[in-house]
C-alpha positions as MATLAB code, in Angstrom:
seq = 'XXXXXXXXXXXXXXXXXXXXXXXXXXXXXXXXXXXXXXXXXXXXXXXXXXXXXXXXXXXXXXXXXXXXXXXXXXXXXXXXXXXXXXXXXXXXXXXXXXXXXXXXXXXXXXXXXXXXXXXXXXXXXXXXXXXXXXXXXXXXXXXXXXXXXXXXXXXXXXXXXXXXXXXXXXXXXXXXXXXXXXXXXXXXXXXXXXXXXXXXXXXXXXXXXXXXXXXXXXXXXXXXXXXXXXXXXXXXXXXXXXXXXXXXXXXXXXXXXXXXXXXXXXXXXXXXXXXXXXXXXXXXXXXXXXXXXXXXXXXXXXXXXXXX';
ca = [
      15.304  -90.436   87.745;
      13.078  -87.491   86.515;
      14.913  -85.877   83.451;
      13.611  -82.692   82.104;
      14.517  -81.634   78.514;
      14.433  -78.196   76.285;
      14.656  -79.044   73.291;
      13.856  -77.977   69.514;
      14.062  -79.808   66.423;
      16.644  -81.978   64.729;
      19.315  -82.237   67.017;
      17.329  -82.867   69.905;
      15.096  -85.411   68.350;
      18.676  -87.190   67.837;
      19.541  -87.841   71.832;
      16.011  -87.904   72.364;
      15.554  -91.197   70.695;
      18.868  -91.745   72.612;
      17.276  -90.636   75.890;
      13.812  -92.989   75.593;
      16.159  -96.103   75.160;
      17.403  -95.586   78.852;
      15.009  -93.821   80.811;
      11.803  -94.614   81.972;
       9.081  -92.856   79.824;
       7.227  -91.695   82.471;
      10.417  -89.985   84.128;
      11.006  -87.860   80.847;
       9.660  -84.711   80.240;
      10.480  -82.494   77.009;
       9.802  -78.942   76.715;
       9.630  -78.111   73.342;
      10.096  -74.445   71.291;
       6.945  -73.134   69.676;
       9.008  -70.109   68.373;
       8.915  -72.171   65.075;
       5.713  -72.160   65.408;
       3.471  -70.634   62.222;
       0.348  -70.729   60.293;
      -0.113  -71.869   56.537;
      -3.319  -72.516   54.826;
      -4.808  -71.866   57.995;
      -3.178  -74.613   59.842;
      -1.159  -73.924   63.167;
       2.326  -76.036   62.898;
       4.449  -76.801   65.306;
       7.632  -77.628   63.251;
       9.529  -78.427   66.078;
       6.740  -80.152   68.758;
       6.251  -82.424   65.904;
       9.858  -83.339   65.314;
      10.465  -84.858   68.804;
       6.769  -86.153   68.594;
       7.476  -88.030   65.387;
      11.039  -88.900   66.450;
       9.684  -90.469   69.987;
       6.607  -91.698   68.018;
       9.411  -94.059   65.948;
       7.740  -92.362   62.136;
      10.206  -89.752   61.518;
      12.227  -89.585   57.903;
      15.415  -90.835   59.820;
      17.457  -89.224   56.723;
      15.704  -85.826   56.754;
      15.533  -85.442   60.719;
      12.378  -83.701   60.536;
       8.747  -84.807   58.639;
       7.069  -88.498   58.298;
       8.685  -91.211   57.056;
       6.974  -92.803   53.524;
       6.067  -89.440   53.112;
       4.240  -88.043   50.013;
       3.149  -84.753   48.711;
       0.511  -85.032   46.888;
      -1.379  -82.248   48.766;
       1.072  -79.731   48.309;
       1.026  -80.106   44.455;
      -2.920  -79.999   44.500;
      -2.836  -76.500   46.570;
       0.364  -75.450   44.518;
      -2.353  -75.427   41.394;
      -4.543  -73.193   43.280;
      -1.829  -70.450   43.829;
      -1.456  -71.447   47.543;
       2.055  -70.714   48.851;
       4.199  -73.921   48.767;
       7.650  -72.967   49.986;
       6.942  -74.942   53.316;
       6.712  -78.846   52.517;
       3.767  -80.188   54.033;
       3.688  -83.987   53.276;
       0.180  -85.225   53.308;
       1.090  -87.344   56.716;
       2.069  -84.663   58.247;
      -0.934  -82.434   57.247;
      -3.303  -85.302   59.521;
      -1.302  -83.751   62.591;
      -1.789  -80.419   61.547;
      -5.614  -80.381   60.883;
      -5.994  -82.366   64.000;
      -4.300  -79.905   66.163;
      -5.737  -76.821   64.350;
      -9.662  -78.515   65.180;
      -8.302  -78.790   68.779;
      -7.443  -75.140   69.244;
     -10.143  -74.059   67.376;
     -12.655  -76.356   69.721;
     -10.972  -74.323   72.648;
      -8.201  -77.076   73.741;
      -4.915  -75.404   74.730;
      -1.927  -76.290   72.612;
      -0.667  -77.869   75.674;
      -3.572  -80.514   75.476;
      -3.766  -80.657   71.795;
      -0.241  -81.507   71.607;
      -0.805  -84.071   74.007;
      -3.467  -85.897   71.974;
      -1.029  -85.203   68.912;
       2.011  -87.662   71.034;
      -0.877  -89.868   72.374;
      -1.999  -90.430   68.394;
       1.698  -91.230   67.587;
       2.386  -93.865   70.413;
       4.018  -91.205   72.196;
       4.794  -92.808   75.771;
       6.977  -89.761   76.892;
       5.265  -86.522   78.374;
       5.643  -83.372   75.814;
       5.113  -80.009   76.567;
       4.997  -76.955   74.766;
       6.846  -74.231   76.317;
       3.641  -71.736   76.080;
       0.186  -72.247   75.649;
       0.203  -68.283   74.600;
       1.915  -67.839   71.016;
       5.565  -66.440   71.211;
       7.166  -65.768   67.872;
      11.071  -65.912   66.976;
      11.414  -62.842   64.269;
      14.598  -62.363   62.246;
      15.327  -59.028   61.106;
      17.198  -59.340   57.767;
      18.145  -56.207   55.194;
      14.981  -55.814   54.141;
      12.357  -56.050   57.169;
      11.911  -58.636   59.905;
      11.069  -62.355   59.054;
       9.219  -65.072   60.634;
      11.330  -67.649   61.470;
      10.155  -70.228   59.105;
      10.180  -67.491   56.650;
      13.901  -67.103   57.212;
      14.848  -70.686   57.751;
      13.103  -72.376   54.623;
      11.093  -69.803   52.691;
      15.086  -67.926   52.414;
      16.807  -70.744   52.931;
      18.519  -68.813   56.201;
      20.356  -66.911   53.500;
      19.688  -62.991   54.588;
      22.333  -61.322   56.508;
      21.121  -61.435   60.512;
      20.958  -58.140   61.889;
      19.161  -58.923   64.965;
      16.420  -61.497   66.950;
      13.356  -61.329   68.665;
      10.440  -63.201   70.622;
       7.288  -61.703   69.779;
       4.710  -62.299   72.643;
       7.244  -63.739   75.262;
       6.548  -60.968   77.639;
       2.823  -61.762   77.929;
       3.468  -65.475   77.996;
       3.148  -67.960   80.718;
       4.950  -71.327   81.138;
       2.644  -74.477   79.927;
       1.206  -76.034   82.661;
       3.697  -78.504   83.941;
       6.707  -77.001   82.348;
       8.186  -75.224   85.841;
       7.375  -78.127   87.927;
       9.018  -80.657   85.333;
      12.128  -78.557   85.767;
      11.701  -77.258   89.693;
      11.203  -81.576   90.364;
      13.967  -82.691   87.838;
      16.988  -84.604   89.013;
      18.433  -83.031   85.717;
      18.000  -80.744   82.719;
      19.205  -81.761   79.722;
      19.323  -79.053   77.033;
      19.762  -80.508   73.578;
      22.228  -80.043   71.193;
      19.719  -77.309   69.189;
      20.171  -73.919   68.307;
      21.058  -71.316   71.126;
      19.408  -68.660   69.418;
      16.198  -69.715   68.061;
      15.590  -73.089   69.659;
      16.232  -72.669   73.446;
      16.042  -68.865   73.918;
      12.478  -68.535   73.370;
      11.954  -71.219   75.702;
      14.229  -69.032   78.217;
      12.457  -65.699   76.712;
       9.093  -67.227   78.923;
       9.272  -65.532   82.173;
       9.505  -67.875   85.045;
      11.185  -70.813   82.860;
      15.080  -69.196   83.504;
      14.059  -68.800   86.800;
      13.102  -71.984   87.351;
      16.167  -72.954   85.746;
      18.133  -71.177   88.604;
      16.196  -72.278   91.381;
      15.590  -75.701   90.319;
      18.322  -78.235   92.266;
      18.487  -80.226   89.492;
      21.842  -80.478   87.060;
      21.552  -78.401   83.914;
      23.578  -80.182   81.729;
      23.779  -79.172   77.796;
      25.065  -80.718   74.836;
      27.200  -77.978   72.584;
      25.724  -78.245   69.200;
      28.816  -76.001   67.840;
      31.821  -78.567   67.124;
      35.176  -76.696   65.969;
      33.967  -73.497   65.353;
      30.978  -74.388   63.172;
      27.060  -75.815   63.717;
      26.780  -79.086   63.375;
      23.543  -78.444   61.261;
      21.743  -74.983   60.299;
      22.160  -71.408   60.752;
      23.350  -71.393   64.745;
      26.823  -69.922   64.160;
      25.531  -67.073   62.075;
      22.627  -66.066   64.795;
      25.292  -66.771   67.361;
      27.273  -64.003   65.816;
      24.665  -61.920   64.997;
      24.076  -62.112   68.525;
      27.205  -61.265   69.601;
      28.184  -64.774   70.941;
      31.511  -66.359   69.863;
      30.731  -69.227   67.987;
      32.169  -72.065   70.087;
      31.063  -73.967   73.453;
      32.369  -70.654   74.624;
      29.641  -69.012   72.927;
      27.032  -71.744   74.416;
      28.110  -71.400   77.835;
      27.709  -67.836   77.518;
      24.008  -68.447   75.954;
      22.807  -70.437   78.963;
      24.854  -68.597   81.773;
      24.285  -68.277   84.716;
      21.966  -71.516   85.229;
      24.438  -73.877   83.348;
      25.999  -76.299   85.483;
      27.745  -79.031   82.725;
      28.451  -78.611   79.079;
      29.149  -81.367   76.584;
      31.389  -80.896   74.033;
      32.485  -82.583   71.010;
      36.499  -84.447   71.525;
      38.097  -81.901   69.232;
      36.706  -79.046   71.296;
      38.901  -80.552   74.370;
      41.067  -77.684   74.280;
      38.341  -75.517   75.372;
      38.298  -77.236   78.589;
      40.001  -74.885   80.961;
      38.865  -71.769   80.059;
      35.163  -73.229   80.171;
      35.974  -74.464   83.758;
      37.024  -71.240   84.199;
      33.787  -69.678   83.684;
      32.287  -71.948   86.702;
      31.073  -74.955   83.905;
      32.094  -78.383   84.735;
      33.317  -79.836   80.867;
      32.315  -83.156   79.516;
      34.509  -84.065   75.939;
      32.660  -87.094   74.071;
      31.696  -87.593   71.238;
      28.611  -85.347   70.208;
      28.021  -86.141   67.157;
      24.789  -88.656   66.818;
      24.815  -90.192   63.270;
      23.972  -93.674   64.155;
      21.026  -94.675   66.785;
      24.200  -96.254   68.323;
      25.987  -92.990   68.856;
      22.660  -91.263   69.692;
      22.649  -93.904   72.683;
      25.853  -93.784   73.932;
      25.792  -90.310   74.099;
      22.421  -90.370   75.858;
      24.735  -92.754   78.310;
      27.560  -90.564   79.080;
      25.234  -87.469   79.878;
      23.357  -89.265   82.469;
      26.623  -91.377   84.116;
      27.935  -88.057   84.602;
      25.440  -87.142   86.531;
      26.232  -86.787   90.181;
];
């Protein structure tokens, strides 16, 4: 059963892990956002490529959801001293991934093969793509100018009022080699329980990867990471808004329309049922929210018995 996923960070590390305990590694692609992605002390990171790779890799800080576990910091004090910027926390285990995949690119490897040598270092059995090889950039405009997403997310602590969202360098991009075909030969798509707006849209804002989406006869099944009018984690409801997207599975289905075949909502978002069937979505209600490995399993369970 080939199973294609989009996913970004946190919440799709989560069912993920789930995901790796039930299907064959070699049948599970992920197709990660590089919207996160930015550049610090002359580094390229990949905030959320390395999430799912550390996640998969079994050496993520379970408690954080994002970074190595054991980690230490050491580095950042040092380069704190030297009046480099230090709002981003670079742990000195995660710095090893970042100067090895900065070396790649800079020895002329795509970001597609460094950040297959990146999964390969970690033990990585599962194939992970990034969604471009070409850089595409989610911007935030806030009251006072437009912000790089990591710039809004942890430099501002998401706290500036959204006024609108954008992918800088989407138009010009291409889909990573493999990412189409791992969709067009998919018996499903699993979108992950990450954020609409700056997780999975820049994946979608690569031309030919909604298309794909369309043509592809695989089920496109997501899992809602709104849960009673609220994100589970992070700033998804306000960019939802922003957006002009209810924030509710409504809001989701809307997001991912028209390719969206099944969405997954949390038990006390039941009621939304019929007016999501309504919309032409077929409704799974379980229980979304993934705060044991147990629960990030069974989830990971339902979404594939429901597949047809």
């Amino acid at each position: 059963m080939k199973i294609a996923a989009l996913a970004g960070g946190t919440g799709a590390a989560k069912l993920l892990r789930g995901l790796a305990r039930l299907v064959d590694p070699g049948d599970l692609t992920v197709i990660g956002n590089t919207g996160d992605d930015l550049r610090l002390w002359g580094l390229h990171i990949s905030p959320d490529l390395d999430t799912v790779c550390y996640a998969l890799g079994g050496v993520v800080d379970v408690a954080k959801g994002w970074g190595r576990r054991d980690e230490t910091f050491h580095a950042l004090e040092a380069m704190g001293r030297f009046g480099e910027p230090t709002w981003f926390g670079l742990g000195d285990r995660d710095l090893a991934t970042h100067l090895h995949r900065t070396r790649l690119l800079a020895e002329g490897r795509t970001l597609t093969e460094a950040t297959a040598a990146v999964a390969a270092g970690l033990g990585v059995a599962q194939r992970v793509l990034p969604m471009s090889d070409q850089p595409v950039r989610t911007r935030i405009l806030g009251p006072d100018g437009w912000l790089d997403f990591q710039e809004y997310f942890v430099r501002e602590k998401a706290q500036p009022a959204v006024q609108a969202v954008r992918y800088d360098g989407a138009e010009s991009a291409a889909p990573a080699p493999g990412v189409v075909e791992a969709i067009l030969e998919a018996r499903a798509v699993i979108v992950c329980p990450s954020n609409p707006i700056t997780s999975v849209r820049p994946i979608l804002a690569v031309p030919g990867i909604a298309r794909a989406l369309e043509e592809s006869r695989a089920t496109v099944l997501a899992v809602s990471p709104i849960v009673g009018g609220e994100a589970v984690s992070g700033p998804a409801g306000r960019l939802m808004a922003a957006c002009g997207l209810p924030v509710s599975a409504i809001g989701v289905t809307a997001a991912y329309a028209p390719w969206l075949d099944t969405l997954a909502v949390h038990e006390g978002d039941a009621p939304l049922a019929a007016d999501l069937e309504a919309r032409g979505v077929a409704v799974l209600v379980t229980d979304t929210l993934m705060t044991s490995p147990a629960k990030e399993t069974a989830l990971a369970r339902r979404l594939l018995e429901a597949l047809p």
